[in-house]
Structures are given as C-alpha cells and as structure tokens.
C-alpha positions as CSV (number, residue, x, y, z in Angstrom):
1,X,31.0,-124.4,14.3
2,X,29.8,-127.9,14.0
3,X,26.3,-128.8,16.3
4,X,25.0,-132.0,16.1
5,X,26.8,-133.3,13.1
6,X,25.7,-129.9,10.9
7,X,26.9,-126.6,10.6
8,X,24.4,-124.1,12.1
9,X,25.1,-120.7,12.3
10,X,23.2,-119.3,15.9
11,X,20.8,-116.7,14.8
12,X,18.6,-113.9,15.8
13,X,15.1,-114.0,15.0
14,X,12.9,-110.9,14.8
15,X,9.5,-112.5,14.7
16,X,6.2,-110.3,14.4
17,X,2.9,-110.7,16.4
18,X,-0.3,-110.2,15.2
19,X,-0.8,-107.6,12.3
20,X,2.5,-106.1,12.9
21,X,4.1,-105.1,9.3
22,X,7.7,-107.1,9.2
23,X,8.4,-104.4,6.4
24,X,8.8,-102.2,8.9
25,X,11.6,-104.2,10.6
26,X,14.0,-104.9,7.3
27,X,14.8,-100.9,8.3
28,X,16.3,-102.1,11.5
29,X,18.0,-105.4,10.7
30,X,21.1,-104.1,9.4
31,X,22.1,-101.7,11.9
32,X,21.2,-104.2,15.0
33,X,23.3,-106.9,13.4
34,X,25.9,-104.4,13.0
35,X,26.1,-104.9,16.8
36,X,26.3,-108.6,16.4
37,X,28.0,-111.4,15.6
38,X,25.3,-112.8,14.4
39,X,22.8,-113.0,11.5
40,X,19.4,-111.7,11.9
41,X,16.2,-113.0,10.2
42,X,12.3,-111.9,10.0
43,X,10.5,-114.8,10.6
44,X,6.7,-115.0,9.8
45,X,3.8,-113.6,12.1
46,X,2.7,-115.1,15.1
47,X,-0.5,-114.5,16.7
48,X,-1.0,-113.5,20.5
49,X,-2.5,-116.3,22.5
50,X,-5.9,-115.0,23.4
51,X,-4.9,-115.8,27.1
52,X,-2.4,-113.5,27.2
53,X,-5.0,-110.4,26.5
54,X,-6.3,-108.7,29.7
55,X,-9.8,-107.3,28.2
56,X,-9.8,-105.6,31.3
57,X,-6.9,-103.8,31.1
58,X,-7.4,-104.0,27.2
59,X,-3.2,-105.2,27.1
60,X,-1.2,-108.2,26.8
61,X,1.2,-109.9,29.0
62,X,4.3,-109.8,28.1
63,X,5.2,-112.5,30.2
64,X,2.9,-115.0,28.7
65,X,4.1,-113.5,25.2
66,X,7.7,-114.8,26.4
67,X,6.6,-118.0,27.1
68,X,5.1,-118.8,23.6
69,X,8.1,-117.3,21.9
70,X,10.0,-119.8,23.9
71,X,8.0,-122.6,22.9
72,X,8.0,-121.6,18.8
73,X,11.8,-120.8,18.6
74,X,13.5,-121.9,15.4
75,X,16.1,-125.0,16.3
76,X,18.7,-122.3,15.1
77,X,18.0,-119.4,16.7
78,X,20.2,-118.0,19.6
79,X,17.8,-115.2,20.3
80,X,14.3,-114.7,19.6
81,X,12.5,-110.9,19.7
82,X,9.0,-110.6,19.4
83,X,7.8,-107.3,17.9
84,X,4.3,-106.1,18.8
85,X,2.0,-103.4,17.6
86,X,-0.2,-103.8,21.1
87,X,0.0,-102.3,24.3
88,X,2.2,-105.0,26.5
89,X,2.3,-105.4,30.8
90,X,3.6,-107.6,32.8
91,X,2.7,-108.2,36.8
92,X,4.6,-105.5,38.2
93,X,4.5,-102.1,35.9
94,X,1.6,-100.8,34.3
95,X,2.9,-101.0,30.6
96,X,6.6,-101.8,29.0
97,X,8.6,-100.9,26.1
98,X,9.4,-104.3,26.2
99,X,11.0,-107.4,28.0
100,X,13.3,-110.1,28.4
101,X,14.2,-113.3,29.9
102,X,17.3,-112.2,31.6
103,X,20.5,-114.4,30.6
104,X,17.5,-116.3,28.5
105,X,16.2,-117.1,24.9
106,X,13.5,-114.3,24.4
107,X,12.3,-110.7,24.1
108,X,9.7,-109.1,23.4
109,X,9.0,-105.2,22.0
110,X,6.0,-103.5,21.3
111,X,5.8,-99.8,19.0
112,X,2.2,-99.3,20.7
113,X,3.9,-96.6,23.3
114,X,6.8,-95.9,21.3
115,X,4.6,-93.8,18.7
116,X,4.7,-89.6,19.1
117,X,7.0,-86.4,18.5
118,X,10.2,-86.4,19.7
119,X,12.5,-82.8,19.3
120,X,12.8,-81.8,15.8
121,X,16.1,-80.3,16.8
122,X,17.5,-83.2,16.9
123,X,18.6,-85.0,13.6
124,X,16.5,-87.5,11.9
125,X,17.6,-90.6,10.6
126,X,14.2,-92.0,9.7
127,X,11.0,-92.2,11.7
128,X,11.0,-91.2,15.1
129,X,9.2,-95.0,16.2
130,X,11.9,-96.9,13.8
131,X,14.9,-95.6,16.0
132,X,12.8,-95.8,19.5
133,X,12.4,-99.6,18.2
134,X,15.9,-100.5,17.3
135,X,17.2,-99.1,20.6
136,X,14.3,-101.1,22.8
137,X,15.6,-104.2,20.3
138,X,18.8,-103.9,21.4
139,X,18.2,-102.8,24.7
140,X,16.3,-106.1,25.6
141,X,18.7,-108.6,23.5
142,X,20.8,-106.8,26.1
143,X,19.2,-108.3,28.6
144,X,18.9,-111.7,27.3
145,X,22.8,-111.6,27.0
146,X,22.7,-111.0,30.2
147,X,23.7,-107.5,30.6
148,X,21.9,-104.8,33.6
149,X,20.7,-101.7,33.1
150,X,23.8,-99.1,32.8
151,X,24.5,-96.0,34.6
152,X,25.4,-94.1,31.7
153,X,22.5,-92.1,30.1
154,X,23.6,-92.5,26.9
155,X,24.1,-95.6,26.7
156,X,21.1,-98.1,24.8
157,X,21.0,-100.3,28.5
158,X,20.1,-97.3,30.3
159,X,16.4,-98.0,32.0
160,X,13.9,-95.7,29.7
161,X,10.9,-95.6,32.0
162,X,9.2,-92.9,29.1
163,X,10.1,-91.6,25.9
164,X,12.6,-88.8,26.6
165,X,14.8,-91.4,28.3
166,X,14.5,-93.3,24.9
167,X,15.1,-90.7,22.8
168,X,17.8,-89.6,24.8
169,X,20.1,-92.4,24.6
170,X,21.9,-93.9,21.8
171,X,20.8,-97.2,19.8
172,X,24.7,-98.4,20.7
173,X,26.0,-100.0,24.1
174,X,28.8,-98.0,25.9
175,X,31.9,-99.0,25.7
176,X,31.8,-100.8,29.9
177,X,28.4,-102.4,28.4
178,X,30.1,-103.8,25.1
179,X,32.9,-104.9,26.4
180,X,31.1,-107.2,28.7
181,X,28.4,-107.8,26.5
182,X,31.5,-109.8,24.3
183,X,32.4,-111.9,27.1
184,X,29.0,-112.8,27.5
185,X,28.5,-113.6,24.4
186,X,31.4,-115.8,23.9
187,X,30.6,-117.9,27.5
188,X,26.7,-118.1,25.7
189,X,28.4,-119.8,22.6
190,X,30.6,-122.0,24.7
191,X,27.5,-123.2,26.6
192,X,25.7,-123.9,23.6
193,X,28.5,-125.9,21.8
194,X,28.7,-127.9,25.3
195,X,25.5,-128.7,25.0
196,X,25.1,-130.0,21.4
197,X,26.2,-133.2,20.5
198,X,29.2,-133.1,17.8
C-alpha cells in the first residue's frame, strides 16, 4: 500500500514507560502479531509525565498516559501500547489492567497488578505475568479496533475485573470476536488509505 508517495507498512508499537524492561516484551511480540496483520515493534522508553502521578493515590492516570502516547506516535504506527510497571487509574475505577481509546490510536497496560500465583494445575507456558500481559495486550488493541467486551468467558475480550477472570480466559479472540475484529480492521485500513495523500 502506497501512503503519501511511500510505501509504509501500518505498525504496532509496544512502547515501554518508565523503567519497564522491553526484554521482557520480545516474549510476547511473536505470539500477538500472530493475531495480526501487522508487524509489531519495541520502541524506546518513555517517561510518565509527572502530571499524570496522583501522590495521593501514589498511581498514574491512565488517561493522561493515553494522551501523551497519542501525541509521541511514530508517523507509521497504526496502534500504539504503552506498557507500564506502575500502578494505573483512571476517573472512574480504582485501578486497571489497562486501557484504551475505543475505535482509537492508543493503549495502555501496566504488570503492577498482574504480578502473583495463579493455579499450578494449570500448564505453564512461561511466567504467570508474561501470559496475564499478552492477553491485557490484546485485550485492549481489542478495544482500539473497536471491539466490546464479549460474553464468552473464554474469550481474551471478556471484562477481567481481577486476576482469575484473566487467568481464566484465553490470550486468543473467539471466533464471533475475530471474525468482526477482521472487518474492523479492514474498514480501519480503508480509512487510513482515504486519508493519506497518494
């Protein structure tokens, strides 16, 4: 696809904040662009804007979080998801997995609740807070797609207001959830090559 006289490729940019260690996301990248049709990339850290900590509440607003992603997005990126290693709010709940401008550019995750034991009956692909983090990933690029929360409990866009929720669903959409999710997709990328000169 040709935008504005080169050939850019729409991508999906994982972009740490703070002291976060991006290692810790190249164990992720694989399996959520698996789920894509688009590349994803690590981009460099990005600190928190001082004015969106609550000393308070000692947390960070996701919402003003959202904003500065918004602002700093790459001129290729599709999607940007900001991963955290601090405790995140917004207005209305107390604390969140994470969030997302719905049918918008950016996410935002944070590990700080995602941390603990899960059932060790349950296979183990790797660490308990990796896999809780690639399903809140995908769950909230869900979201800025422009996909609601689903029904099914298995499914990754089912609402996970605690950590059994999230360890009880899969890191993969349903089959209702995909199948819209490709429709969505496709009117995104027709919106996009609207709005780019050729």
């Amino acid at each position: 696809m040709k935008w504005g006289g080169n050939v850019l490729h729409p991508t999906i940019y994982l972009i740490p904040l703070g002291d976060f260690d991006a290692s810790h996301l190249t164990i992720i990248v694989e399996n959520i662009e698996t789920q894509f049709v688009f590349p994803l990339k690590i981009g460099s850290n990005l600190a928190a804007p001082s004015c969106a900590v609550d000393p308070v509440r000692n947390q960070v607003n996701s919402n003003i979080i959202l904003k500065q992603l918004n602002e700093v997005a790459p001129s290729d990126a599709l999607k940007v998801v900001g991963i955290a290693g601090f405790d995140l709010f917004n207005p209305i709940f107390s604390f969140v997995f994470g969030e997302a401008q719905f049918e918008g550019k950016c996410a935002v995750v944070s590990t700080y609740r995602l941390h603990g034991e899960r059932d060790e009956k349950k296979p183990r692909r790797y660490p308990p807070v990796i896999l809780r983090l690639e399903k809140e990933v995908v769950h909230e690029l869900g979201h800025t797609f422009g996909l609601r929360h689903c029904s099914d409990r298995s499914c990754v866009m089912h609402f996970s207001p605690g950590l059994e929720s999230v360890d009880r669903k899969s890191p993969f959409y349903c089959p209702v959830c995909q199948e819209l999710l490709c429709w969505l997709v496709a009117r995104e990328l027709g919106r996009h090559q609207a709005l780019r000169p050729t």
